[in-house]
SEBA-52540 format. One line per field, with one value per residue (C-alpha): chain; y, x, z; residue number from 0. Coordinates in steps of 0.02 Angstrom, whole numbers, plus 50000, padded with zeros to 5 digits. Each point is the difference from the previous one (the first is absolute). Layout:
gulum	(A, ...)
py	(Y, ...)
px	(X, ...)
pz	(Z, ...)
palum	(NUM, ...)
This chain:
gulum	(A, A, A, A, A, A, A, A, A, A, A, A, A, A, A, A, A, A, A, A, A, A, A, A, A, A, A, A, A, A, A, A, A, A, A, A, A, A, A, A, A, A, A, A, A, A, A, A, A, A, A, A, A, A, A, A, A, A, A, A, A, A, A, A, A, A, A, A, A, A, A, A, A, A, A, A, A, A, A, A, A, A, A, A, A, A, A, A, A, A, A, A, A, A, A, A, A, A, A, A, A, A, A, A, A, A, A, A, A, A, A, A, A, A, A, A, A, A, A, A, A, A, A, A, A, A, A, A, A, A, A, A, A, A, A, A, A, A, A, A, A, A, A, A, A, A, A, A, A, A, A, A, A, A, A, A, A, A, A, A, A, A, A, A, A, A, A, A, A, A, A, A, A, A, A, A, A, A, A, A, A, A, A, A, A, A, A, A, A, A, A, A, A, A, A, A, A, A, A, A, A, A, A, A, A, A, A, A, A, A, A, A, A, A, A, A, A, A, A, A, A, A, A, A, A, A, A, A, A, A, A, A, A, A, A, A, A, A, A, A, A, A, A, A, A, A, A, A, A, A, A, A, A, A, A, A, A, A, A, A, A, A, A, A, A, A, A, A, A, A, A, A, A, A, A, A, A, A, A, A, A, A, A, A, A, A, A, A, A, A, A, A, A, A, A, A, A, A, A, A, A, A, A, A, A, A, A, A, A, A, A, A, A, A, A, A, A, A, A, A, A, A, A, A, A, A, A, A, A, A, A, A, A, A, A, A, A, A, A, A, A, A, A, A, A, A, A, A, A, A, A, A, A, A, A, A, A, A, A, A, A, A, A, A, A, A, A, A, A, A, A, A, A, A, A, A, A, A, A, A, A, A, A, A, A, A, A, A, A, A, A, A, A, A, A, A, A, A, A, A, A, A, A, A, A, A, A, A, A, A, A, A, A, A, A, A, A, A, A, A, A, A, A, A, A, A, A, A, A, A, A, A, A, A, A, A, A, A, A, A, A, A, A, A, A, A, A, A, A, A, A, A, A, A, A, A, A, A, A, A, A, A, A, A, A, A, A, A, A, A, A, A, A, A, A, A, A, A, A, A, A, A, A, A, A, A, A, A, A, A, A, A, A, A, A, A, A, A, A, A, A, A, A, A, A, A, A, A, A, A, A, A, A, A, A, A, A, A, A, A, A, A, A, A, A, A, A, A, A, A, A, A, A, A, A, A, A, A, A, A, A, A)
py	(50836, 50092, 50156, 49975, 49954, 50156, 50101, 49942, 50025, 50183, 50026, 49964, 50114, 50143, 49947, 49855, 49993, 49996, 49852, 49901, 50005, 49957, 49863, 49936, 50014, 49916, 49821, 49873, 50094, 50148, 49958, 49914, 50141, 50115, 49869, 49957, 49893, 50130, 50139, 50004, 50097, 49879, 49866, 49908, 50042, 49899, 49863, 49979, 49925, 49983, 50054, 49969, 50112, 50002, 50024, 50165, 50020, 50006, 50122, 50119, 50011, 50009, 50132, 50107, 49998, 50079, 50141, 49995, 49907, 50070, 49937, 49821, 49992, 50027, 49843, 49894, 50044, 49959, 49849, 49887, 49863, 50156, 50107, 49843, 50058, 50142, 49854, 50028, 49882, 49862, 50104, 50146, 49934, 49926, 50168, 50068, 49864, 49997, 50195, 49971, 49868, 50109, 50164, 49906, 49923, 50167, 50044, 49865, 50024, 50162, 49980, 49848, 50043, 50164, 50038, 49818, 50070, 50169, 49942, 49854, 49978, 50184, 50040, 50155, 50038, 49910, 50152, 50117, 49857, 50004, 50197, 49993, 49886, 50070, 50182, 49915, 49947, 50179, 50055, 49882, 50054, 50127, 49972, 49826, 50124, 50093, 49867, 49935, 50173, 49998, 49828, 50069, 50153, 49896, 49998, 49886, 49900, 49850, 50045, 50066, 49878, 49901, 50159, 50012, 49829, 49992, 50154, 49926, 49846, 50055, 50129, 49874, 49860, 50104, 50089, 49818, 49963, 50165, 49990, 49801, 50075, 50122, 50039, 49931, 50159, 50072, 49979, 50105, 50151, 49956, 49832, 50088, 50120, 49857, 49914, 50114, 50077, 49841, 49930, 50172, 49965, 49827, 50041, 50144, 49898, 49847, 50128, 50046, 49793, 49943, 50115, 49998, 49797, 49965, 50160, 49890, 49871, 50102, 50074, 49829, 49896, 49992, 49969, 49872, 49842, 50050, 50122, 49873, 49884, 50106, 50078, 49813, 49967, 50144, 50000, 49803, 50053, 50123, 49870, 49925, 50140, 50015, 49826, 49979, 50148, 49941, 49819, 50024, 50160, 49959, 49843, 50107, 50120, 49902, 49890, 50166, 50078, 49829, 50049, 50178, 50066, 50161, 49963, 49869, 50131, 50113, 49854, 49945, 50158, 50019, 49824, 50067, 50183, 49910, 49840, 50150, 50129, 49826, 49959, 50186, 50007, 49864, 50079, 50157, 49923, 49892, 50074, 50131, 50124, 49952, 50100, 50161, 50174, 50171, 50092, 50147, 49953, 50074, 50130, 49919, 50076, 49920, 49838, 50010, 50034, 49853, 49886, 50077, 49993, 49820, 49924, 49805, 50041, 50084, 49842, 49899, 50098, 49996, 49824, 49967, 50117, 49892, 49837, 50050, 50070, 49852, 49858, 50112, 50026, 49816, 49992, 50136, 49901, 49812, 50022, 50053, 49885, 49847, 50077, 50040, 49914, 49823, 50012, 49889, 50034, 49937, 50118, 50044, 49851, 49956, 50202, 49946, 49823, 50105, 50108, 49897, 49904, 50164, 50055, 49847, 50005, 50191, 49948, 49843, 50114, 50137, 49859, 49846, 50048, 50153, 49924, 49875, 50079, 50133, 49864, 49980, 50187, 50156, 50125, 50088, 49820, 49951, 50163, 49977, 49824, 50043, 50104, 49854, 49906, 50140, 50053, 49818, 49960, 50144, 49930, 49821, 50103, 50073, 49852, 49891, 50146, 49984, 49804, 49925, 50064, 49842, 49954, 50085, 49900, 50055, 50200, 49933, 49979, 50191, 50024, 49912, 50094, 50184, 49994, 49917, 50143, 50109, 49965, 49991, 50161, 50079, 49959, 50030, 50177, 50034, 49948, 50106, 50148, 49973, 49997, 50158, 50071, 49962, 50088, 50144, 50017, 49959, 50144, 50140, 49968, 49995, 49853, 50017, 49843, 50087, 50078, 49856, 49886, 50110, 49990, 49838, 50029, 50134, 49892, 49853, 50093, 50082, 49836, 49961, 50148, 49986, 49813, 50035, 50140, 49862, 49891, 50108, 50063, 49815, 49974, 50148, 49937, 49834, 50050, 49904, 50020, 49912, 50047, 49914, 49832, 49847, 49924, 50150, 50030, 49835, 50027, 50160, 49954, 50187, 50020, 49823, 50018, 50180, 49942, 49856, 50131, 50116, 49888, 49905, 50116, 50175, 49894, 49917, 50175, 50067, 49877, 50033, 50162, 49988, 49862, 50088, 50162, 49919, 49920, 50173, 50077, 49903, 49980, 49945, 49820, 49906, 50045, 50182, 49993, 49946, 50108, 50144, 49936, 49987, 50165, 50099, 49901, 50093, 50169, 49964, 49975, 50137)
px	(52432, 49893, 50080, 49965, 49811, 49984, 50079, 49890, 49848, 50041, 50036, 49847, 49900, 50110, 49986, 49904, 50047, 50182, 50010, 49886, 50143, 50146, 49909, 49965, 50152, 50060, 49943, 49907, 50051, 49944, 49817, 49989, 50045, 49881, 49839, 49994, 49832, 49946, 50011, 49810, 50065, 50081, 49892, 49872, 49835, 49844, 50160, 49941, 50174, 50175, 50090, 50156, 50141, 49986, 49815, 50054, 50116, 49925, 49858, 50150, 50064, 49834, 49949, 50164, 49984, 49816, 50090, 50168, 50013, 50180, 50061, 49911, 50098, 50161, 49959, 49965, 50150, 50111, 49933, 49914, 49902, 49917, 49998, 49892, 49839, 49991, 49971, 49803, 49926, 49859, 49872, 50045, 50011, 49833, 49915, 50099, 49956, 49822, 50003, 50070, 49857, 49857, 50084, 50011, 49835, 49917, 50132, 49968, 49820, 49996, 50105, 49948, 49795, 49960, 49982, 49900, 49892, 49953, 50032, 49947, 49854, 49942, 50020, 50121, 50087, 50160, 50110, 49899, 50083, 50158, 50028, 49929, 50116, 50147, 49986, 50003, 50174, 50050, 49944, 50072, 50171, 49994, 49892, 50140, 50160, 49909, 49948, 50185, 50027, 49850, 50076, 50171, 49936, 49890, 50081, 49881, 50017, 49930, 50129, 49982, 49966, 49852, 49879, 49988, 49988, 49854, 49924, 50006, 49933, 49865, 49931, 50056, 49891, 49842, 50029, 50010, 49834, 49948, 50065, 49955, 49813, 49943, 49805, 49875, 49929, 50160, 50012, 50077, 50100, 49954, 50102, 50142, 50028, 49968, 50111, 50161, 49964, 50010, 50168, 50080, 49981, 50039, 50153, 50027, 49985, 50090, 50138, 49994, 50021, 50113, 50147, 50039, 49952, 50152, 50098, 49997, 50121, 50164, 49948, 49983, 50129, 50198, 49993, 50101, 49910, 49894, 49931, 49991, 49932, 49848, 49967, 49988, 49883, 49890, 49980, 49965, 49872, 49920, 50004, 49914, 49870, 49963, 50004, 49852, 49890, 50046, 49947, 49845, 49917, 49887, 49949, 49969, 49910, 49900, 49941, 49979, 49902, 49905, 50035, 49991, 50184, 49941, 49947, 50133, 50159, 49894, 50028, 50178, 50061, 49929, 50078, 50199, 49985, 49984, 50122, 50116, 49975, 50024, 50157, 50081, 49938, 50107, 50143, 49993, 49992, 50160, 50107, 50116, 50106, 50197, 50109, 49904, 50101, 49950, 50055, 49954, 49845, 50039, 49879, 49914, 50138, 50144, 49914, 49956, 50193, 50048, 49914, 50035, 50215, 49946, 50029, 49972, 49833, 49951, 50066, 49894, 49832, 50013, 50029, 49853, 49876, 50048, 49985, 49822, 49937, 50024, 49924, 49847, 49962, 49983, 49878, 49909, 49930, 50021, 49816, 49948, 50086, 49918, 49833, 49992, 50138, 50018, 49822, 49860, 49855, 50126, 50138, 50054, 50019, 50146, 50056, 50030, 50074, 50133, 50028, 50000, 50147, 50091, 49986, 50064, 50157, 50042, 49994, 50103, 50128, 50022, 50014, 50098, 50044, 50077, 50090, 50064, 50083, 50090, 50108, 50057, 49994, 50002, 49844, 50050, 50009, 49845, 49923, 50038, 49941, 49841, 49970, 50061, 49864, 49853, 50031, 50015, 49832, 49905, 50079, 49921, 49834, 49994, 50022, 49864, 49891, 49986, 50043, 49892, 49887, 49886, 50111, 49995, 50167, 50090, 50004, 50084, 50169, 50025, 49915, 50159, 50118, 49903, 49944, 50152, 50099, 49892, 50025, 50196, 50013, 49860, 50152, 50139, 49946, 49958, 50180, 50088, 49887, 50060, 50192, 49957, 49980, 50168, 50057, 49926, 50065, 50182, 49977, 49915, 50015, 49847, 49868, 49854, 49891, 49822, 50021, 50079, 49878, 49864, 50060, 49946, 49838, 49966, 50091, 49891, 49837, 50071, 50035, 49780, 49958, 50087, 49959, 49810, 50020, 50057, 49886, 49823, 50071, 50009, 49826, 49928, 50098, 49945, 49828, 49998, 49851, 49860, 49907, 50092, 49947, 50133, 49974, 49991, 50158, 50077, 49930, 50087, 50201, 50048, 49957, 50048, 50192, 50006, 49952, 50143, 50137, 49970, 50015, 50160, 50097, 49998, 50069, 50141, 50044, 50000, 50110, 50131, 50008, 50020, 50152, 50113, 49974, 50010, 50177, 50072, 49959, 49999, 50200, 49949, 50047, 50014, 50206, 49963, 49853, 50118, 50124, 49891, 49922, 50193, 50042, 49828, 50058, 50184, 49898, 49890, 50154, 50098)
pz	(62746, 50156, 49924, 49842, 50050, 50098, 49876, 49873, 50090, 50055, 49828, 49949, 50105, 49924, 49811, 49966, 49818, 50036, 50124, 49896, 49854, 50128, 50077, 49841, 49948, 50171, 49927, 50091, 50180, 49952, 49923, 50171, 50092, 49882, 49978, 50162, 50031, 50100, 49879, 49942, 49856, 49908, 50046, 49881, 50006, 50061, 50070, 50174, 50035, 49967, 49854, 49918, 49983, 49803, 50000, 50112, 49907, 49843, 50057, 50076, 49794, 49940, 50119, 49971, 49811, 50016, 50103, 49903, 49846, 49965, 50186, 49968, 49811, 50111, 50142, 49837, 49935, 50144, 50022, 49857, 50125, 50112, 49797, 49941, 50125, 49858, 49858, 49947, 50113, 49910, 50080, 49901, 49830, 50011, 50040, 49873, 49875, 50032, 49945, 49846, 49973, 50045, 49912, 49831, 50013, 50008, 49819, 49925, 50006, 49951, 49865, 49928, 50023, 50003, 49808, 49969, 50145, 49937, 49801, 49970, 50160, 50017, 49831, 50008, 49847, 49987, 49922, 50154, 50139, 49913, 50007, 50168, 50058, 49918, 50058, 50176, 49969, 49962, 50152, 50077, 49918, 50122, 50135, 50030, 50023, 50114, 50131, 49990, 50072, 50121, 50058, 50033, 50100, 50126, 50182, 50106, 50161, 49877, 49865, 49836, 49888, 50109, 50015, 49813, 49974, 50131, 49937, 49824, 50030, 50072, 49876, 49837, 50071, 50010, 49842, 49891, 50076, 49939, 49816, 49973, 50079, 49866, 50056, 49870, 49970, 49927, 49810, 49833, 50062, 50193, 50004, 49900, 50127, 50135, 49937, 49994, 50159, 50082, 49899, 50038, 50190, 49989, 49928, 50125, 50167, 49916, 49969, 50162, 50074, 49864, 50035, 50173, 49985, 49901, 50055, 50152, 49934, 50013, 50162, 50091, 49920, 50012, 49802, 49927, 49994, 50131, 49909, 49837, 50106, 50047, 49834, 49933, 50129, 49986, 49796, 50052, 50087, 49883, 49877, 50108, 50031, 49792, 49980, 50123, 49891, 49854, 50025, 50115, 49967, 49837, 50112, 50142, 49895, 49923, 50165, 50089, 49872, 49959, 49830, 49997, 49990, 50041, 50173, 49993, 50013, 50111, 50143, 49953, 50003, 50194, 50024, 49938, 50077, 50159, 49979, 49950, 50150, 50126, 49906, 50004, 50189, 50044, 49912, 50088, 50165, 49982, 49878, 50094, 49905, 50063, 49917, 49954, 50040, 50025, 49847, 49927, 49853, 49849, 49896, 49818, 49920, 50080, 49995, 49813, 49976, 50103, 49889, 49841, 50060, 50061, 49817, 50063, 50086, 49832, 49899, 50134, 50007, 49776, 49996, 50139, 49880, 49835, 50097, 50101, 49823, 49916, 50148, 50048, 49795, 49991, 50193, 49952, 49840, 50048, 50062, 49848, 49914, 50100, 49976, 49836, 49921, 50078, 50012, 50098, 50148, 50123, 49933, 50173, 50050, 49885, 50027, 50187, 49961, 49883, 50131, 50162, 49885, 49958, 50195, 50046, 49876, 50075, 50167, 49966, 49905, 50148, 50138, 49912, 49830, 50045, 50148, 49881, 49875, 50131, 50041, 49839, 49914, 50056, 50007, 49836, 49937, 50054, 49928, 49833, 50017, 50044, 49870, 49885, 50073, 49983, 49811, 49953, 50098, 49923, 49796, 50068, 50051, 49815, 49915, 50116, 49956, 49823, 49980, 50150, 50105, 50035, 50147, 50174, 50068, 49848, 50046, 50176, 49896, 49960, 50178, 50083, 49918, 50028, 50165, 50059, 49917, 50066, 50202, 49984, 49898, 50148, 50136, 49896, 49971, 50182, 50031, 49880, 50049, 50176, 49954, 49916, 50184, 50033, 49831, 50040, 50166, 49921, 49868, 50070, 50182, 50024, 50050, 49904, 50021, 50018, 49828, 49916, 50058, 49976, 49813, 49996, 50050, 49861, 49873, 50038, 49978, 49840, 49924, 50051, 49923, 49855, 50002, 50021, 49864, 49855, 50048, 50005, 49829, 49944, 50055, 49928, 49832, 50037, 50034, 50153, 50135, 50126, 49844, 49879, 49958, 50027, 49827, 49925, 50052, 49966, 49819, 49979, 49955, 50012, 50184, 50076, 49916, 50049, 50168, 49993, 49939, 50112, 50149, 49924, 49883, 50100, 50166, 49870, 49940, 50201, 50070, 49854, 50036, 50184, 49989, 49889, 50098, 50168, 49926, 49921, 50159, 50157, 50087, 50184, 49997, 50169, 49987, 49999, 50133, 50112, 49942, 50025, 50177, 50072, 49954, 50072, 50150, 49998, 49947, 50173, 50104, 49911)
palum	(0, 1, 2, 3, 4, 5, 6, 7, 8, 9, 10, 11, 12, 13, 14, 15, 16, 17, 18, 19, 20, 21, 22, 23, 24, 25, 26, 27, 28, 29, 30, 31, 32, 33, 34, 35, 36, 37, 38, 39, 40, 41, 42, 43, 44, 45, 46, 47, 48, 49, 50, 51, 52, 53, 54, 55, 56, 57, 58, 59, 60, 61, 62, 63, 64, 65, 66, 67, 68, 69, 70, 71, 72, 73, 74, 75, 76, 77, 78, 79, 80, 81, 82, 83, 84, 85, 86, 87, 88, 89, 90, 91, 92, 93, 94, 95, 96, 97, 98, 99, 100, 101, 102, 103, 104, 105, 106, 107, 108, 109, 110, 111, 112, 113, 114, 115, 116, 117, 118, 119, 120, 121, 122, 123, 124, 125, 126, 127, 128, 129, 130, 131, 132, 133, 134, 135, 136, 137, 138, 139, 140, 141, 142, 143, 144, 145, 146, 147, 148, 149, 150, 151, 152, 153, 154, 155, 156, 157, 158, 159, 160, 161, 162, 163, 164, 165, 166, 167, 168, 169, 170, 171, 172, 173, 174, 175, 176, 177, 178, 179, 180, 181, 182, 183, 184, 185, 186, 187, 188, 189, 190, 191, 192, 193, 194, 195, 196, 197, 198, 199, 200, 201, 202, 203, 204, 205, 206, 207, 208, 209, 210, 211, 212, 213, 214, 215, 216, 217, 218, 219, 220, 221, 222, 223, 224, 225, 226, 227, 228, 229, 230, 231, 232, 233, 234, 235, 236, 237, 238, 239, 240, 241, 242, 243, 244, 245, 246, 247, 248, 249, 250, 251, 252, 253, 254, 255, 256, 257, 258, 259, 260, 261, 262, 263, 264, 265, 266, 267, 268, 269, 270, 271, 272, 273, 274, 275, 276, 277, 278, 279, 280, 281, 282, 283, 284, 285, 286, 287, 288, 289, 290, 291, 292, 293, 294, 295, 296, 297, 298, 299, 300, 301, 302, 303, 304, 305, 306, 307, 308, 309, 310, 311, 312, 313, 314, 315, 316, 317, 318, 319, 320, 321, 322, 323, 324, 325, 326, 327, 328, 329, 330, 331, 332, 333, 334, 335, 336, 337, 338, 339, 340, 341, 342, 343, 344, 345, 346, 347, 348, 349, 350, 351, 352, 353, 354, 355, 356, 357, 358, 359, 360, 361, 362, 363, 364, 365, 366, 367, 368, 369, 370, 371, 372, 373, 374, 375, 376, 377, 378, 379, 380, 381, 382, 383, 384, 385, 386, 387, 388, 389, 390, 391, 392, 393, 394, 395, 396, 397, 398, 399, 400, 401, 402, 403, 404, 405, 406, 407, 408, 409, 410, 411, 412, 413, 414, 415, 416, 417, 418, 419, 420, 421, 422, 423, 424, 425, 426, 427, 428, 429, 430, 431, 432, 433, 434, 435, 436, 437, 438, 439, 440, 441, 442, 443, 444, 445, 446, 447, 448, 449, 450, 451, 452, 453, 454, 455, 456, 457, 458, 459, 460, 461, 462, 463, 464, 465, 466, 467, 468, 469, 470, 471, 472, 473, 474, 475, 476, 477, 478, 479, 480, 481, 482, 483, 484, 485, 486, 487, 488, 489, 490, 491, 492, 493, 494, 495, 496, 497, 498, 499, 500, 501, 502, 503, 504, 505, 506, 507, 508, 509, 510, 511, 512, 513, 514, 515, 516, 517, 518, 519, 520, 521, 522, 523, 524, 525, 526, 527, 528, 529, 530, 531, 532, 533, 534, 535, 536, 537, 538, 539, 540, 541)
């Protein structure tokens, strides 16, 4: 045992690295022998006193995995009590949860307010906000690809995903101020121009945050259901995020404003870029990158032909557009449809009731319902439930629409069904696009998670541009506008049922689409995930 100590410590002087893995390996003894109390090193911080031999212990793994994750994945595999100290600690889901919150409150509203803002309040013209948005997403189609790239290049002491997603952040935050904050003296060709520079750099920097934020999820998880178990929790927590906008901001707005919604979103808007830079900050400064390797980052080109050989990340990303088209159709004209439609000075009063219900009901369905029916069916099962649930919701929406539309309370029945729909097939999607990873990486040998994920970025913004597209062509059509007179509107049949089909029967017709293609082309059930996980495992060891 004196030997072995002296051996040990000897050792150590010569190659730290080494004698930390056969100490570790050594057991209880050798952890002792290694975190001895008076080893500073391994000892927690701002203690003052003793500490135990698993609390040095646990610093020793932690420490060695920031130096050599591939050395720390081979102590947790020799031994599965020391291999649990690489679990994602309480601490780090939080941070990571609380990012998702804050990330999706700035989305949501952008996505949900931005045309109303500059349509409806500033008066730009609805087909001008609809192109302008749109071309966005174009650029985006290749402006996404390339930060995937950017992402997978960056060698920092601080990682490479956590830079960006700083960097990001920081810019996106200001820039939301900046669009929801269009100077008073701007108007006709001035506020156009205003108003797709700023949306072309919001979408820019939140490029440039979004990617590396979820391109994060393989890189710091074992997968399996750890890596479920985090996605779950983070699209929780972005339900979370656009729940919160969607059910406080015309309240907000309007108390801010004290009635003047243009001054109004000038001051939420400061109020979410900051609740959103706090949030990321405390992401970046406890999330850690675990399993990230050097490899070589591959050129546009190769990354392009990754995906496009990747046929379940396509079947993914096509199935994410048609579901994200249909849900932000019906959000980007459920405003319009309380104001001018349901009707009444306090229309946005019942407009935040309806939603603070609908929030509720997504929420609910990401942390229980979800939860719930995983122990009975499997995630493809639950899938193709939930879309069950959100086509009959939005047929029980049509027929409310046109039979009665006294009753507030009534419109919470389709609102169950939708929004609940709407969270599970939010984490269902992240899931599948993260087994994609794994796919890839089985196929083509290669791990492509920047691009894939970066996929869903673009993919997600498509769908809002092509969302906000329909829907300032229904209100041209429509002949909806701040200028536009409620009862006038009412009066007119034409515009109030085109209003009601185009927030009901284009979703309908978007989620059929999406579930027969998703079931033609989507083979990764759990069987074959794990199938495919055992034998990049043998390919690693090989």
């Amino acid at each position: 045992r004196q030997r072995a100590r002296i051996f040990l410590r000897k050792t150590r002087e010569e190659n730290p690295l080494l004698v930390r893995g056969l100490a570790f390996s050594f057991g209880k003894q050798g952890r002792k022998i290694l975190c001895s109390p008076e080893d500073s090193h391994f000892s927690p911080k701002n203690k003052g006193g003793k500490s135990s031999a698993r609390q040095r212990a646990r610093i020793f793994l932690r420490k060695t995995r920031e130096e050599n994750p591939l050395l720390a994945r081979g102590l947790a595999f020799f031994s599965e009590k020391q291999g649990g100290f690489m679990k994602l600690t309480g601490k780090e889901k939080v941070s990571y949860g609380l990012g998702a919150v804050g990330k999706d409150m700035v989305y949501m509203f952008s996505a949900s307010y931005v045309l109303y803002y500059y349509q409806d309040i500033l008066g730009v013209s609805a087909i001008a906000m609809g192109i302008i948005l749109m071309a966005a997403r174009v650029f985006d189609a290749f402006n996404d690809p390339i930060m995937g790239v950017v992402v997978a290049k960056t060698r920092t002491k601080w990682g490479k995903f956590r830079p960006w997603l700083f960097i990001g952040t920081l810019t996106n935050a200001v820039i939301l101020y900046l669009m929801f904050a269009a100077p008073p003296k701007l108007d006709g060709n001035g506020l156009v121009a205003y108003a797709a520079v700023t949306y072309i750099l919001w979408g820019v920097t939140y490029t440039m945050m979004d990617i590396p934020y979820w391109s994060m999820i393989p890189a710091f998880t074992e997968g399996g259901k750890e890596r479920e178990g985090l996605s779950t929790l983070a699209r929780s927590c972005a339900g979370v995020g656009s729940a919160i906008v969607t059910i406080i901001t015309m309240k907000c707005v309007y108390m801010l404003g004290q009635g003047n919604e243009r001054v109004g979103f000038k001051w939420f808007a400061l109020v979410v870029a900051i609740l959103f830079f706090v949030f990321i900050l405390i992401t970046c400064l406890n999330i850690k990158e675990k399993s990230t390797v050097d490899v070589e980052a591959p050129s546009v080109g190769q990354m392009f032909r990754s995906l496009l050989q990747n046929d379940q990340a396509m079947t993914v990303v096509v199935t994410i557009v048609l579901i994200n088209c249909s849900i932000y159709i019906t959000s980007n004209l459920v405003i319009y449809f309380f104001k001018y439609d349901f009707g009444g000075d306090s229309w946005y009063n019942a407009y935040t009731l309806f939603n603070t219900f609908g929030g509720a009901m997504q929420i609910l369905a990401m942390m229980l319902f979800f939860p719930i029916l995983r122990k009975f069916l499997g995630t493809i099962q639950v899938f193709y439930t939930s879309f069950v649930m959100a086509i009959l919701g939005y047929a029980v929406l049509l027929i409310l629409m046109f039979v009665n539309m006294s009753n507030l309370y009534l419109l919470f029945v389709p609102a169950f069904f939708i929004f609940s729909a709407n969270g599970m097939l939010s984490v269902l999607t992240t899931v599948f696009l993260a087994n994609t990873v794994d796919y890839g990486e089985w196929k083509n040998y290669r791990r492509d998670e920047s691009v894939i994920f970066s996929m869903q970025t673009f993919v997600v913004k498509l769908a809002s541009g092509v969302a906000a597209l329909v829907a300032s062509i229904c209100l041209t059509v429509c002949n909806l506008s701040q200028n536009t007179d409620g009862a006038a509107v009412a009066a007119a049949g034409s515009s109030v049922a085109g209003l009601r089909l185009t927030m009901t029967v284009f979703p309908i017709a978007g989620l059929l689409v999406a579930v027969f293609y998703f079931r033609k082309k989507y083979i990764l059930s759990e069987q074959k995930v794990e199938e495919i996980a055992k034998e990049i495992k043998e390919m690693k060891k090989a």
